[in-house]
C-alpha positions in Angstrom: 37.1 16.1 32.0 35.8 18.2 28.5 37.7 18.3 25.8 35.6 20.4 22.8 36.8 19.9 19.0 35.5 22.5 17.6 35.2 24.0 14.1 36.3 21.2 11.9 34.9 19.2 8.6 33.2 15.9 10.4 33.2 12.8 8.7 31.9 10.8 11.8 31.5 7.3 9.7 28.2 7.2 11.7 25.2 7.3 9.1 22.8 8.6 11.8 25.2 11.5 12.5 26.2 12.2 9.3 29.0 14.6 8.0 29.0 18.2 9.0 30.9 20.8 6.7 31.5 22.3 9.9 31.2 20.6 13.4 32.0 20.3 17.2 33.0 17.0 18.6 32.6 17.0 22.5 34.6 14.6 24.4 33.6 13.3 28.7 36.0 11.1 30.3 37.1 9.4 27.1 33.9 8.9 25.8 32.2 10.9 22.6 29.4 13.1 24.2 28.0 14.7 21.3 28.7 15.6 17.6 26.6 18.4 16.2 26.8 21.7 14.0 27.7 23.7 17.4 28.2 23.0 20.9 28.5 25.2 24.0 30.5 23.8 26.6 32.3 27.0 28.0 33.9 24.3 31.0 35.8 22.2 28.1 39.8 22.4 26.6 39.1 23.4 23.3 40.9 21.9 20.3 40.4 24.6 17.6 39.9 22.3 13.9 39.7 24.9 11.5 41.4 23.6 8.8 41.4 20.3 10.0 39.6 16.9 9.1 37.8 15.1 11.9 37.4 12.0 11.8 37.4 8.3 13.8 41.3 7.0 14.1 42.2 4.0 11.6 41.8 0.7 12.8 44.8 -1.8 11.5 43.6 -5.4 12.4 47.0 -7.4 10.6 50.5 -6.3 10.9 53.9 -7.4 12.0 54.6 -5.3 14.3 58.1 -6.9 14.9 60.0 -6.5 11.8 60.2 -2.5 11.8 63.6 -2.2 12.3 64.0 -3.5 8.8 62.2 -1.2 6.6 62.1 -1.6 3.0 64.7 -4.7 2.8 61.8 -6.3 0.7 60.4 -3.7 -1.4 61.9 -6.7 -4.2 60.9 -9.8 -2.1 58.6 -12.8 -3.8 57.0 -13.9 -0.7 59.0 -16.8 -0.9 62.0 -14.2 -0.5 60.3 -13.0 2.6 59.7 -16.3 4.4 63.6 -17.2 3.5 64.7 -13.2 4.5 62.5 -12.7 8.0 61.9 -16.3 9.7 64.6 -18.0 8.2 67.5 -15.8 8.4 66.6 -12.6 10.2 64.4 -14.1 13.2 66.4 -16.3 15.1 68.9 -13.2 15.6 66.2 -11.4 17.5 66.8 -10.8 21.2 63.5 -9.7 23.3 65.2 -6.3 23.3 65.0 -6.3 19.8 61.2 -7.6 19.9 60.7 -4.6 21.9 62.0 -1.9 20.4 60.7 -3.4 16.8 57.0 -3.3 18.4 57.1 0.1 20.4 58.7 1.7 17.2 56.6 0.4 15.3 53.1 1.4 16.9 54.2 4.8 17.6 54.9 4.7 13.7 50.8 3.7 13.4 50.0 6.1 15.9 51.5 9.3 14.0 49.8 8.2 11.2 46.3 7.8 12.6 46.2 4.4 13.9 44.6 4.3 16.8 43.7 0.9 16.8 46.5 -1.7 16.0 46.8 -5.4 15.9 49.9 -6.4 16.2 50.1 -10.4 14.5 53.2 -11.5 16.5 55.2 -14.5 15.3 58.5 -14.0 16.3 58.2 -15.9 19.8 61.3 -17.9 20.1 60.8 -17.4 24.1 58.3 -16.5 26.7 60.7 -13.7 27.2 60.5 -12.6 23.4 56.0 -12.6 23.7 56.2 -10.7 26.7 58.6 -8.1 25.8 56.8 -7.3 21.9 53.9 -7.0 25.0 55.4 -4.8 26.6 56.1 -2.4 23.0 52.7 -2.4 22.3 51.7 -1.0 26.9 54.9 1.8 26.3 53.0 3.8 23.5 49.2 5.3 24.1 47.5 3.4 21.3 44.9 0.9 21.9 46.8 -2.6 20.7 45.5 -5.9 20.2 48.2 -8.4 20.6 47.9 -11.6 18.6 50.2 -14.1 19.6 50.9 -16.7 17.3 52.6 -19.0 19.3 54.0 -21.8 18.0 53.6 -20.3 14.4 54.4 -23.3 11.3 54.9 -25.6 14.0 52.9 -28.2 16.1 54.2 -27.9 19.0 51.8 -27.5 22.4 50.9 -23.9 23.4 48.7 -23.9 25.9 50.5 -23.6 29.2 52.3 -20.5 26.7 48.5 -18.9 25.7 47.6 -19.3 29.5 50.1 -17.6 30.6 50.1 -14.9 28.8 46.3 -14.5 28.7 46.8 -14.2 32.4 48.2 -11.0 32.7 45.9 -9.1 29.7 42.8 -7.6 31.0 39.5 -7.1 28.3 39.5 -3.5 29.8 42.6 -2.0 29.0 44.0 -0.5 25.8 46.1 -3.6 25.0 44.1 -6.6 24.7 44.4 -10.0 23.0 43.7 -12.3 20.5 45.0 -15.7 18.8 46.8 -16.0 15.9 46.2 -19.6 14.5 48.1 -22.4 13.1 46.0 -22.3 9.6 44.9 -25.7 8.0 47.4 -25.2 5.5 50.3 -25.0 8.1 49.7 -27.4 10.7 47.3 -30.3 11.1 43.2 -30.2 11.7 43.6 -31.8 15.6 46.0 -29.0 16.1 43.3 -26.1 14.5 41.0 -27.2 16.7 42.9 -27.5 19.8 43.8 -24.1 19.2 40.8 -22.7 18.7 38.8 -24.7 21.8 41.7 -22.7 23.6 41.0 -19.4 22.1 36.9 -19.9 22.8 37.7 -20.9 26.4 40.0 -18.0 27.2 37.4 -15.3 25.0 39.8 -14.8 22.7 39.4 -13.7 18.9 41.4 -16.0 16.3 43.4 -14.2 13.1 44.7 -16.9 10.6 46.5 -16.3 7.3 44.6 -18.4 4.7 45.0 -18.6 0.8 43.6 -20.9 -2.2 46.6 -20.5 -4.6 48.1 -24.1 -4.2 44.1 -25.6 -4.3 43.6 -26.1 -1.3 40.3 -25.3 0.4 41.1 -24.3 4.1 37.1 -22.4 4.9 35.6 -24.9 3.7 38.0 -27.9 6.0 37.3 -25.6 8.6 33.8 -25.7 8.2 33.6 -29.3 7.8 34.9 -29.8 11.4 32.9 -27.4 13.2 35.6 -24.9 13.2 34.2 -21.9 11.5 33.2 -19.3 13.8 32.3 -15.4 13.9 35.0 -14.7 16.0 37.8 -15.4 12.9 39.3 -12.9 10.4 41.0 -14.5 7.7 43.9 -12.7 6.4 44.7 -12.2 2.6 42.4 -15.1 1.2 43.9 -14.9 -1.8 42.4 -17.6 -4.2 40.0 -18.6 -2.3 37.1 -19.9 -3.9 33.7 -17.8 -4.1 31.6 -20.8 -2.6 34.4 -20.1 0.1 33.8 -16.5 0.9 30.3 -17.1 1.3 30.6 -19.6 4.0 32.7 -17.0 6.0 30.2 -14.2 5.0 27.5 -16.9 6.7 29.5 -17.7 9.7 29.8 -13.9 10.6 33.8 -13.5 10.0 35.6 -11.1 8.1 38.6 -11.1 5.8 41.7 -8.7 6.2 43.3 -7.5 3.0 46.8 -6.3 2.9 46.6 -5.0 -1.0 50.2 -3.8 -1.6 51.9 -6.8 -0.2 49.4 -9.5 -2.0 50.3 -7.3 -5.2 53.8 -6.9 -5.1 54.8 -10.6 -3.3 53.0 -12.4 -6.1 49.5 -13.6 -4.6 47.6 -12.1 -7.1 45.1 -9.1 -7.0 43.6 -8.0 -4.1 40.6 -9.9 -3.3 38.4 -6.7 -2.4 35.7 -7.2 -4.9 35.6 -10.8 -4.4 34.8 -10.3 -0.6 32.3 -7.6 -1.4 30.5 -9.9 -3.9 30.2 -12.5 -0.7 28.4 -10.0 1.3 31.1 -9.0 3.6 32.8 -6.3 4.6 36.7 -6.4 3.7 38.9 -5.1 5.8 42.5 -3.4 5.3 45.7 -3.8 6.9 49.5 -2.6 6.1 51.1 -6.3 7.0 54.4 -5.5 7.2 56.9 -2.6 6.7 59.7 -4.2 5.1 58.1 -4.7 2.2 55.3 -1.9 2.3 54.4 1.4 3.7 53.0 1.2 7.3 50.3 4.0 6.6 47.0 2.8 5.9 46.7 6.0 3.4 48.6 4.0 1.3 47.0 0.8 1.8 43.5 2.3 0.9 44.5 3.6 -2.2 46.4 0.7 -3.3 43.1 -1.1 -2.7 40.7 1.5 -4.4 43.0 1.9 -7.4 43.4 -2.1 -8.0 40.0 -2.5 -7.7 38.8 0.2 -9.7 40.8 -0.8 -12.5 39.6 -4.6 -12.3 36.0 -3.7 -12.3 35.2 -0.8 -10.6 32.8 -0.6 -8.1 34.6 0.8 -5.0 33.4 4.3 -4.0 36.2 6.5 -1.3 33.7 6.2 1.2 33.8 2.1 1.2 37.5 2.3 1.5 37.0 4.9 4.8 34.7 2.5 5.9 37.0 -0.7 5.8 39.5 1.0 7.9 37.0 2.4 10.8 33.7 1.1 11.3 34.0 -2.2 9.6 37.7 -3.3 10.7 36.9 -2.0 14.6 34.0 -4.8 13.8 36.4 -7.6 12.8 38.4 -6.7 15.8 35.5 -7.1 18.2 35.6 -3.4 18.9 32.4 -2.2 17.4 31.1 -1.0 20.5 33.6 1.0 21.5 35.9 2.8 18.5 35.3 3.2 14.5 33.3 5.9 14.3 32.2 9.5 15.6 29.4 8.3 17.4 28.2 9.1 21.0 28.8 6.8 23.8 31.5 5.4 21.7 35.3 5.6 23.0 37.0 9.2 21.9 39.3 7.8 19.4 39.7 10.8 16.9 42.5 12.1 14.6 42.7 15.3 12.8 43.8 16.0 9.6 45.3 19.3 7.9 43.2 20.2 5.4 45.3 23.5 4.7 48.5 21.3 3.7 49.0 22.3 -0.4 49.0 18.6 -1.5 45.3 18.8 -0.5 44.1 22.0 -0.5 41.3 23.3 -1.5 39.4 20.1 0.1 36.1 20.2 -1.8 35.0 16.2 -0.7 36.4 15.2 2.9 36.2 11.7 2.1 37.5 11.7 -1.5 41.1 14.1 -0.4 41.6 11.8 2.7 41.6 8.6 0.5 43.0 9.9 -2.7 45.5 12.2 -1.4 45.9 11.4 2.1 49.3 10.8 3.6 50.6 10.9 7.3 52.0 14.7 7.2 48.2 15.4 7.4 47.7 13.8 10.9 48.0 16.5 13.0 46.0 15.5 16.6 44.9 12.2 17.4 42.7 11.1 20.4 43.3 8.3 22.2 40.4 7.3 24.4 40.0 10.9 24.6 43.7 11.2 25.6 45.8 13.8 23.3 48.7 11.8 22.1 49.9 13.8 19.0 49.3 17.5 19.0 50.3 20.3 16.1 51.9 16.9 14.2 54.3 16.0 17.2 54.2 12.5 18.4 53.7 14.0 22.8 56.1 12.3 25.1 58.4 10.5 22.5 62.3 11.0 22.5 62.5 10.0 19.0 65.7 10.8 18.3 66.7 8.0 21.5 64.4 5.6 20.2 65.7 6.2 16.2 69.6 5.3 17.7 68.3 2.5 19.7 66.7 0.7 16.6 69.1 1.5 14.2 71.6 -0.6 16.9 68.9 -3.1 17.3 68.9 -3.6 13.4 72.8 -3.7 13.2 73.1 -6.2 15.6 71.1 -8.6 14.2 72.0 -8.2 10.3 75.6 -8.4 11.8 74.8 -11.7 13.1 72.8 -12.8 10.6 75.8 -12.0 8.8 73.5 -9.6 6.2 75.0 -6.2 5.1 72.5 -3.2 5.7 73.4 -1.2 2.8 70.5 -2.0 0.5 72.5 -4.7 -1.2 71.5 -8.1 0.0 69.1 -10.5 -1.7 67.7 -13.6 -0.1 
């Protein structure tokens, strides 16, 4: 099987292949065969991308999947409003069917806009039922998923047998995989972090903890004090943490995900993108959640490059491009096989209109797609060389079933969380 993009500005995120005003993009069996000026491959489906942006699919490594059904109820929330709104009211009304439908919505939501890659940091397992069906969300939609099951989450109870069990039936070389989510230092005790993460380095499992240094505490550097700091971590937000901090993690080999409009607007402080950079490491971006923030990572990357810029400059487009491809697919333990436009690489590849009027004429690739970007512009995207979206239309997908089936899902549980839906309600 050929498929042949042809025609289209490349921005491959591959420095040894470069960009390409114009360019052809041949896909075999999934996998990137070769990205050059022209290709001939008269046997191939053609995708025409004149017009179009081509570029690898975004890679989300942190966001809560679950809560979808409950868009924009926090675009007020203090995170202390969100912790009292989503796991203390709002969760214990979800059903499995509710996990579900919150997860597949959700990641077809990150598919239409670009992301191809999704981790999905789940911590809304009040059952074995309610893991395996926000599981089974993330297998219905053609995205390559990475679920990481916090189990047990702001609790010390045991969660092996659970972690077993639920590593048993997710295969490495699938499109849904797994990770960890731990217990941080600043949520449960040190025995229980390292229990947790023995488990996670016996099953080959990546860890994703949330971490901060705004009440003083100094979780890297506990970590690192009892053997615990590995390459296989990303640490999400790190707000406040200390410099000295950052560069033990730069050390170790982890990364750090940022989720810029959530830290801003929940009160955590500026996004900790220069910080990280100063390190030596990579950030990373993620959207979080969508009741409090848009689940594009358009949006995401220029809440990012305009904080930073205006802190102390710095940032160039390109580095935000990069945090969402190359170096998040990294963080994720997917270098190898998505991020960039580069043969023998997995054919994970979205096109973008570059004839829509809030971006024409595009002049610089790189600086419309992260400047004025937005998710009316995705108009293919490539799934392991699979054609999920075509001409802007999610393939496959009775939306307008799934829309009436989460917009129950979401009255049923603010019914019995006794909430009104009306835009009204503060925590």
């Amino acid at each position: 099987m050929k498929t042949l993009i042809t025609g289209g500005m490349v921005v491959s995120m591959d420095p040894a292949v470069g960009d390409l005003t114009r360019g052809d993009v041949l896909v075999e069996d999934g996998v990137i065969a070769a990205v050059a000026e022209r290709i001939d491959a008269p046997d191939a489906e053609v995708i025409d991308a004149t017009d179009r942006i081509v570029l690898p699919g975004f890679v989300d490594n942190h966001r809560h999947t679950w809560q979808t059904a409950f868009r924009g109820i926090g675009a007020d929330w203090t995170f202390d409003d969100y912790v009292v709104a989503m796991h203390g009211t709002l969760k214990p009304q979800y059903r499995p069917e509710d996990v579900y439908l919150g997860n597949l919505f959700g990641r077809l939501e990150a598919l239409h806009s670009g992301v191809t890659t999704m981790l999905d940091w789940f911590h809304a397992a009040q059952s074995p039922e309610h893991a395996d069906a926000a599981l089974d969300g993330l297998r219905a939609v053609p995205g390559r998923s990475i679920f990481c099951y916090g189990a047990g989450y702001r609790t010390k109870d045991a969660i092996e047998a659970e972690v077993r069990r639920v590593r048993a039936g997710v295969t490495e070389d699938g499109l849904v995989t797994m990770a960890l989510g731990l217990r941080g230092p600043g949520e449960s005790t040190m025995d229980v972090v390292a229990a947790d993460m023995k488990l996670a380095a016996e099953l080959g499992l990546r860890t994703s903890v949330h971490v901060d240094g705004l009440s003083g505490g100094r979780p890297v550097a506990e970590l690192r004090e009892h053997g615990l700091l590995w390459d296989t971590t990303t640490f999400v937000h790190a707000n406040g943490i200390s410099d000295d901090e950052l560069r033990l993690v730069a050390e170790a080999g982890g990364s750090v995900s940022i989720s810029p409009d959530v830290e801003a607007k929940m009160g955590f402080g500026w996004p900790e993108t220069g910080r990280v950079l100063a390190a030596g490491l990579r950030p990373t971006l993620s959207a979080d959640d969508v009741p409090s923030a848009a689940g594009d990572l358009f949006s995401t990357m220029r809440t990012a490059f305009a904080a930073q810029r205006g802190l102390n400059g710095g940032l160039r487009s390109r580095d935000l491009l990069e945090f969402v491809t190359v170096d998040a697919a990294a963080s994720c333990g997917l270098g190898a096989r998505t991020g960039s436009l580069t043969p023998g690489k997995e054919a994970d590849v979205v096109l973008l209109r570059a004839d829509d009027p809030t971006v024409f004429p595009v002049t610089d690739p790189v600086g419309a797609i992260v400047s004025a970007g937005h998710p009316g512009l995705v108009d293919t995207v490539l799934v392991a060389g699979r054609v999920v979206k075509r001409d802007g239309v999610l393939i496959g997908v009775d939306l307008p079933a799934l829309r009436a089936r989460l917009l129950a899902s979401r009255n049923r549980i603010a019914a019995a969380a006794g909430i009104p839906v009306d835009g009204t309600w503060r925590p």
